[in-house]
Structures are given as C-alpha cells and as structure tokens.
Steps between C-alpha positions, in 0.01 A plus 500: 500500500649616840598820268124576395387459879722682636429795262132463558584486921661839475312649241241659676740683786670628169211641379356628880827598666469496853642838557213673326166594611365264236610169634176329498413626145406330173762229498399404872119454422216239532369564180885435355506201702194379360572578102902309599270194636326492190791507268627256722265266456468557103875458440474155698254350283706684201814276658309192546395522103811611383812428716635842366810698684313809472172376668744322775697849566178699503362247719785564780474850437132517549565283808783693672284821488193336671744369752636816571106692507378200700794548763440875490151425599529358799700804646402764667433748257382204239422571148281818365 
C-alpha cells in the first residue's frame, strides 16, 4: 500500500515536470482533483463491500494523488 501511494504522490510532478512551462497543467488541476475525490470515494465503498486488494491499492493510489494536489494547493502558485 505504501507502494501505490507513493506512486500516486509523485505521479503528478511526473506528468507536469517542474522544469517546463507546463507545470501547473492537466495533472495539477481542480477539476482532476475533483474526478480523483470521486474515485476515491467510489473505490471506498467498493472496499467496504468487497475487501478486494485491487479496490485497497486503488484506494491508496487515489489517496496519495489527492494528497499530493491538496499540498500543491496551498502553495503559492496552487493548482490550475
């Protein structure tokens, strides 16, 4: 699980280097954020029915990439 939220953490400076003019782009959006929340909540009540590894791992996943948008957000530049 620390695997899957560590991928979704970094996932979006992958995507949105920081050494491009595009930094704030697609990956570092509100709209993404919102559509990652959603999934989020979905594959919760999926885990909660079904105590499935895949649900659980795309569970951290979804959760290490709001962590990372929500932590982007309160910087300076903050999300797009």
């Amino acid at each position: 699980m620390f695997i899957a939220s560590s991928i979704g953490g970094i996932l979006p400076d992958i995507l949105d280097p920081a050494y491009t003019t595009r930094h704030r782009g697609l990956a570092h959006s509100k709209i993404v954020l919102l559509i990652f929340v959603l999934f989020t909540v979905i594959s919760l009540f999926t885990l909660l029915d079904q105590h499935r590894l895949e649900s659980l791992v795309l569970y951290y996943f979804f959760f290490g990439y709001i962590s990372h948008l929500s932590l982007d957000s309160t910087t300076p530049s903050g999300l797009r």
